[in-house]
N, C-alpha and C positions, 0 to 999 in steps of 0.2 A: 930120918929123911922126911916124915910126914911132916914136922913142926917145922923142919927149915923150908919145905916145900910152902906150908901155909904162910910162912912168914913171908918170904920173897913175894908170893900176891897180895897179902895185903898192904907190904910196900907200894906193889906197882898199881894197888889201888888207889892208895895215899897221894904217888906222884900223878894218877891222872886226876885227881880229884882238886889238887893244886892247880894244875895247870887250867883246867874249867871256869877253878874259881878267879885265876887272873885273866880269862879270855871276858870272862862277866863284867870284871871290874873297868878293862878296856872301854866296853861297850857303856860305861855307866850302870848299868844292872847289877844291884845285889844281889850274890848267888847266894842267900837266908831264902832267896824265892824260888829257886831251881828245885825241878822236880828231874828224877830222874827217870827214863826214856825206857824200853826194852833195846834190845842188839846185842848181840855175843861176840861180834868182832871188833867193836870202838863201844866204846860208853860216850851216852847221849844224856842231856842234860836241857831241858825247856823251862822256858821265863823269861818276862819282862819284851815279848814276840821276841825270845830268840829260840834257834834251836844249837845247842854247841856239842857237836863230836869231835872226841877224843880220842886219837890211835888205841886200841888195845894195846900195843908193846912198842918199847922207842925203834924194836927194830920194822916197825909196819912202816911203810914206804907209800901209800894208797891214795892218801886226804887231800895232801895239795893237789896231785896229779890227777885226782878226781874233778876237782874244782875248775881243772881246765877243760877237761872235759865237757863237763857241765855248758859251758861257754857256750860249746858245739852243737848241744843239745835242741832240737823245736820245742816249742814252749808248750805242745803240745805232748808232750813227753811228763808237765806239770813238773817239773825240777825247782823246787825253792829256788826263789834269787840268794845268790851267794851273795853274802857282806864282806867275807874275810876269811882268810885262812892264813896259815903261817906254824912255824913250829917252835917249842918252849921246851927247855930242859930235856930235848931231843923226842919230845911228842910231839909228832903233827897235829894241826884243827883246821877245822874249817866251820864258822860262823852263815848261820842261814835263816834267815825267815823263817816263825814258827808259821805254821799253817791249823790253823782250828780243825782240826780231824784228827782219831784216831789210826791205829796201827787195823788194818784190814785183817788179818790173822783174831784180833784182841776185838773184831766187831762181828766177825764171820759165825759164832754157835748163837749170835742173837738175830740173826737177819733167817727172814724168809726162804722158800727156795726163788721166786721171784727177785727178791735182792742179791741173791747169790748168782743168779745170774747175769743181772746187769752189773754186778762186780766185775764178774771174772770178764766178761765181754770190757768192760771199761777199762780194766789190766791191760788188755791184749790189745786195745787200740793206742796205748799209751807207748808198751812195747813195740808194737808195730811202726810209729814216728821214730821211734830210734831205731831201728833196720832199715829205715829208710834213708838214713843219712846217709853220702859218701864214704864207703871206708876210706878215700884218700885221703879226707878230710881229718879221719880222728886216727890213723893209723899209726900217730906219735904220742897220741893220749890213753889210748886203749893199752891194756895191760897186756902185757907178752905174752905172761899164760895165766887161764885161771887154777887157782890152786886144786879144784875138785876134781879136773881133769887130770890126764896123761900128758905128759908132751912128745910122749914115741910110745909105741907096741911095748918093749922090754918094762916100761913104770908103772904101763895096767894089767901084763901078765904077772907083776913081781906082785902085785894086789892079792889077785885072785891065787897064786901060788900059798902065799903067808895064811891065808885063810883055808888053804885047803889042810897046809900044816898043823894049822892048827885046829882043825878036824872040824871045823864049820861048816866047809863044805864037800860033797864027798868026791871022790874021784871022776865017775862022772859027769857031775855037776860041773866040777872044774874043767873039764874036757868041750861040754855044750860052751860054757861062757866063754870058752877060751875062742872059739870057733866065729861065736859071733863076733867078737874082738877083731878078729882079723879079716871078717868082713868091712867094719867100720873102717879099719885104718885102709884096705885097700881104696873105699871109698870117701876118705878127704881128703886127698890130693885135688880131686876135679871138681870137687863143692865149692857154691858159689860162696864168699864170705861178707855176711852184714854183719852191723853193730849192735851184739846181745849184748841185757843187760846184763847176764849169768849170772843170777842169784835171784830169778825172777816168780818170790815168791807173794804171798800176801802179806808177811812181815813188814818183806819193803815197799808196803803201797799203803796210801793214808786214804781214809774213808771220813766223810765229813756227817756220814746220815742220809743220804742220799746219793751219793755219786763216790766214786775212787776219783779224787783229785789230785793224787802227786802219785808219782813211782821216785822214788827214793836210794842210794845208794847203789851208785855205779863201780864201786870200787873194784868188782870183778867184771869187768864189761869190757870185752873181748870183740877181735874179729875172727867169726867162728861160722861156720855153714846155720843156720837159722833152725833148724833140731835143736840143737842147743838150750833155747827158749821154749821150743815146743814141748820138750820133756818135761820142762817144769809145770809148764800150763796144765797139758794132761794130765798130769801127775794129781791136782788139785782135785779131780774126777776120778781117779784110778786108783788111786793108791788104796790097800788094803785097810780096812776098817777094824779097831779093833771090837768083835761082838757081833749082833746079828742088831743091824740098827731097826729101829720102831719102823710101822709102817709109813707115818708122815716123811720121815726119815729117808727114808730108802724112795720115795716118791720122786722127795727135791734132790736125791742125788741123781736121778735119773732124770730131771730134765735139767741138772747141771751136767749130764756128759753128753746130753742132745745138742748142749750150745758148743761143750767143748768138741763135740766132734765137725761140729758146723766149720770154727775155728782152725783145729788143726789140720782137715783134710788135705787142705793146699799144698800143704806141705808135705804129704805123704802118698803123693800118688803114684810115684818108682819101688822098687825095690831096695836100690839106694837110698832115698831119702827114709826109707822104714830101717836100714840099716845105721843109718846116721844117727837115729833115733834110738837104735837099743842099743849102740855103742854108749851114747852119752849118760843112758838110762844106767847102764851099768856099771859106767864109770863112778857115776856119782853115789848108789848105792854100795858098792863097795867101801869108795871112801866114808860115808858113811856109818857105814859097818865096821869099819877100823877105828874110827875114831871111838865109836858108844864101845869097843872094847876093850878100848882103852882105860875103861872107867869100872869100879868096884860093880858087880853083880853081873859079871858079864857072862852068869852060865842061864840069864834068861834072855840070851839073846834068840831061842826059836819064835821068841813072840813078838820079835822088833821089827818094823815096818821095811829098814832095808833087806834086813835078811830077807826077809818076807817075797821083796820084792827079786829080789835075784835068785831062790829057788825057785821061783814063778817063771824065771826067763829061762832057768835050767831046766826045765820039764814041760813047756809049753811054749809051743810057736806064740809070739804075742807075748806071753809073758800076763801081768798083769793088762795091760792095754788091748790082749785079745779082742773082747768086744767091738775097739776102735778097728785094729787092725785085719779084722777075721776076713775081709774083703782082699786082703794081700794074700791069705794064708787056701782059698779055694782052689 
């Protein structure tokens, strides 16, 4: 099963890598010059100013429909101008302007805590122009649902059930997160919805040395109550560290959660909108957590960031984000 497993991806690495090298040849570009990109859901491929992504699976549906998106997009959002997209031997692409900047994720352990904060503040304004947009506007371009989410109560308690089974988390546990869940879902119905990018992390944002210049892939970008995005923002401040970081360290994280709090408060000043917030937090840690279990050495998962992050929500008001939220929790 493993060799057929490995073979069938290195096929499907074959066919994307095909398909790249004729989206190149289009363009006049020899892909002898393409360098390959980070991303886990398409393979990306830079040269000759192009940037060319690749569906991950013929069955991904994402690229083209992104690229309309994109259309809808302010320019202030920094979205590549699209050249071209289109689909080949049943992969989608989409062709874009390279942009001289790296992956923000891949610039972030060399930057200051000063640069780290006009980062994430330049993320969030970037984000911000696209919440601003009409949802009437892109309501035909935006994805149905994003994968990391739930689409009903029954798909995120089947979550958190599978991991209780399989003794992750304990009964309890399961019972706290179960709790908060139906808080959340009581509370989207009446949530306002703007246009997340939903997957709004530093991966997808390009950093040129100075400034976060582009937010990059939309392909899960939703209309969804504005928590949504929030979670990931705070997240970039919150999330569990693994170790006890130096003291420089621990300095710049703390005036990276002074900006992130500066940031998110707006949006967390109900009860509700802090529930909107740990519904999604927990949605996406879960999935999370299934997914890295999915994978060989899965009995170190007490030390894994999602875990981490949802026995934090199981045993504490706030959760990780406490310090944000501890104003809700007096």
């Amino acid at each position: 099963m493993t060799g057929t497993t490995t073979g069938t991806a290195r096929a499907a690495r074959a066919a994307r890598t095909a398909v790249a090298a004729e989206v190149f040849r289009r363009h006049d570009v020899d892909f002898a010059i393409a360098r390959r990109a980070a991303g886990w859901t398409n393979a990306t491929w830079l040269g000759g100013g192009l940037a060319v992504r690749v569906a991950g699976s013929a069955a991904a549906q994402d690229l083209v429909r992104e690229t309309r998106l994109a259309r809808l997009l302010p320019t202030e959002v920094g979205y590549p101008a699209v050249l071209d997209s289109g689909e080949t031997n049943g992969f989608e692409w989409v062709v874009t302007r390279e942009i001289a900047a790296v992956s923000l994720d891949e610039a972030w352990p060399d930057l200051d805590g000063a640069q780290r904060v006009a980062a994430i503040r330049r993320l969030w304004d970037r984000a911000e122009a696209a919440h601003r947009v009409a949802p009437a506007a892109v309501e035909a371009v935006a994805r149905p649902r994003n994968p990391f989410y739930a689409r009903e109560p029954a798909e995120a308690e089947g979550g958190l059930r599978r991991l209780r089974a399989s003794g992750v988390l304990t009964a309890a546990e399961h019972t706290r997160l179960s709790a908060a869940l139906d808080r959340f879902w009581e509370a989207l119905p009446d949530a306002p919805r703007v246009l997340n990018h939903g997957d709004l992390s530093p991966v997808n944002a390009l950093w040129d040395g100075t400034d976060v210049v582009a937010l990059l892939d939309f392909e899960f970008a939703v209309l969804a109550p504005v928590q949504l995005d929030v979670n990931e923002l705070v997240k970039t401040a919150y999330a569990p560290l693994d170790g006890e970081p130096a003291t420089r360290e621990r300095e710049d994280r703390e005036r990276l959660r002074e900006a992130v709090d500066e940031l998110a408060r707006p949006h967390l000043r109900t009860d509700t909108e802090v529930d909107l917030l740990t519904g999604y937090s927990i949605q996406l840690e879960t999935w999370g957590l299934e997914r890295e279990l999915a994978k060989p050495g899965r009995e170190a998962y007490p030390d894994w960031e999602p875990y981490r992050m949802l026995v934090s929500w199981a045993h504490t008001d706030g959760g990780c984000y406490a310090p944000l939220l501890e104003h809700r929790f007096r």
